[in-house]
C-alpha atoms as one frame of an Amber mdcrd trajectory, in Angstrom:
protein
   0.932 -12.805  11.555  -1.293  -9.644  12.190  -2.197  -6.781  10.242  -0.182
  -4.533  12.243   3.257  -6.726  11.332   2.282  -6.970   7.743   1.821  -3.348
   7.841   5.018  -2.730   9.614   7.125  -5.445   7.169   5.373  -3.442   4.197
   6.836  -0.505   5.041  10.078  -1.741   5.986  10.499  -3.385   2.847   9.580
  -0.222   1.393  11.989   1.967   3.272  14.964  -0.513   2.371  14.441  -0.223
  -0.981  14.361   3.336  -0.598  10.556   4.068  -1.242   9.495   8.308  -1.176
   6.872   9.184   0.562   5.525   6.371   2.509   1.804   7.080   4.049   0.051
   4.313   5.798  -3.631   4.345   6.144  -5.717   2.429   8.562  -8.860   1.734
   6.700 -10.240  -0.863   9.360 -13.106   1.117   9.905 -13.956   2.239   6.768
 -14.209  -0.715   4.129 -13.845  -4.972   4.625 -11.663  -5.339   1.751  -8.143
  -4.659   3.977  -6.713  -3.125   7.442  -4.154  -1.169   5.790  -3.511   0.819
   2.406   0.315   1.720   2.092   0.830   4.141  -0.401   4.920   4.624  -1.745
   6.320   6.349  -4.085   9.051   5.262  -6.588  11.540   7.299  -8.881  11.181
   5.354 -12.175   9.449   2.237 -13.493  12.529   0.122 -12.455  12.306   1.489
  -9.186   8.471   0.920  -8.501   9.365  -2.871  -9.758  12.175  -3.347  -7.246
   9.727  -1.932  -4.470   7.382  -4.555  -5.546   9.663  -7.375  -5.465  11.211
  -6.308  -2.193   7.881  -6.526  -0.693   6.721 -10.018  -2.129  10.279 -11.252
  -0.805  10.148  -9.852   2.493   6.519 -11.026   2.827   7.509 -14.542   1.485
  10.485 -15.201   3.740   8.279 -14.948   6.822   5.780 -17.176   5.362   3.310
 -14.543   3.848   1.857 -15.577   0.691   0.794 -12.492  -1.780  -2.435 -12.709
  -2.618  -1.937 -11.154  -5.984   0.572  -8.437  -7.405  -0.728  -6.249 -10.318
   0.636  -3.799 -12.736   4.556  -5.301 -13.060   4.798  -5.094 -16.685   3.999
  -0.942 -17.150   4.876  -0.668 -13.462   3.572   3.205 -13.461   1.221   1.300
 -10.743   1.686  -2.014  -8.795  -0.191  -3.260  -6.169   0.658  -5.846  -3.998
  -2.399  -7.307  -1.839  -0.764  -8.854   1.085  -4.325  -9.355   2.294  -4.796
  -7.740   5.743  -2.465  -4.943   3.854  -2.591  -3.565   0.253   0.599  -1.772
  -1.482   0.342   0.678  -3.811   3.483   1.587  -5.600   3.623   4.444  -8.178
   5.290   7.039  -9.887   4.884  10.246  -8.823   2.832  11.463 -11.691   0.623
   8.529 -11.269   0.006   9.274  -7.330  -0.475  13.107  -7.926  -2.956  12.057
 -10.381  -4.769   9.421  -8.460  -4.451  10.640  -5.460  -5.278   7.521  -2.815
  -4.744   9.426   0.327  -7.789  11.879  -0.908 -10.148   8.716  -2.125 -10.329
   7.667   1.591 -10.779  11.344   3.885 -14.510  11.875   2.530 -15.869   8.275
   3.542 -13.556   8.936   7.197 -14.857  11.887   7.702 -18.521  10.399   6.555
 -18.156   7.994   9.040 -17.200  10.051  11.769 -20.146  12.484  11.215 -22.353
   9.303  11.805 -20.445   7.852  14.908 -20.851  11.031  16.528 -24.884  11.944
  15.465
């Protein structure tokens, strides 16, 4: 399977369990650790859990091993790493906080300062 259709079952495990906020970055040309960083939102601990899960069992039944899930016992934070996709799931006090999307713009727009000099 591709990085595009892990992406796209990522997300649509996400949206059927009813994920907020969804935002899907393509990080191919910034870093070699992953294609994609999916970012969700859930509304409680139990929620961010069930996102998890619904993502390892989506990714399972069409033969996509996790590589590792992290954060399922405080669940304010779980990431699944689906490999040629990473998941981040958190509460939205956690993602204001954090704030991914943000992490990734300066080292985009770094890189597209170079490409074009």
């Amino acid at each position: 399977m591709n990085a595009e259709s892990i992406r796209k079952l990522a997300v649509e495990a996400l949206e059927d369990a009813k994920g907020i906020d969804i935002d899907s970055i393509d990080v191919r040309t910034l870093t070699s650790i992953t294609d994609y960083m999916i970012i969700c939102t859930g509304r409680s601990t139990r929620h961010v859990k069930t996102l998890a899960e619904n993502v390892v069992v989506k990714a399972k039944e069409m033969k996509i091993n996790p590589i590792r899930a992290e954060g399922e016992e405080a669940a304010e934070w779980v990431v699944v790493d689906l490999g040629d996709a990473v998941v981040h799931i958190m509460l939205a006090a956690t993602r204001t906080f954090y704030h991914l999307e943000d992490l990734w713009e300066p080292v985009k727009e770094l890189r597209d300062h170079q490409a074009s000099s």
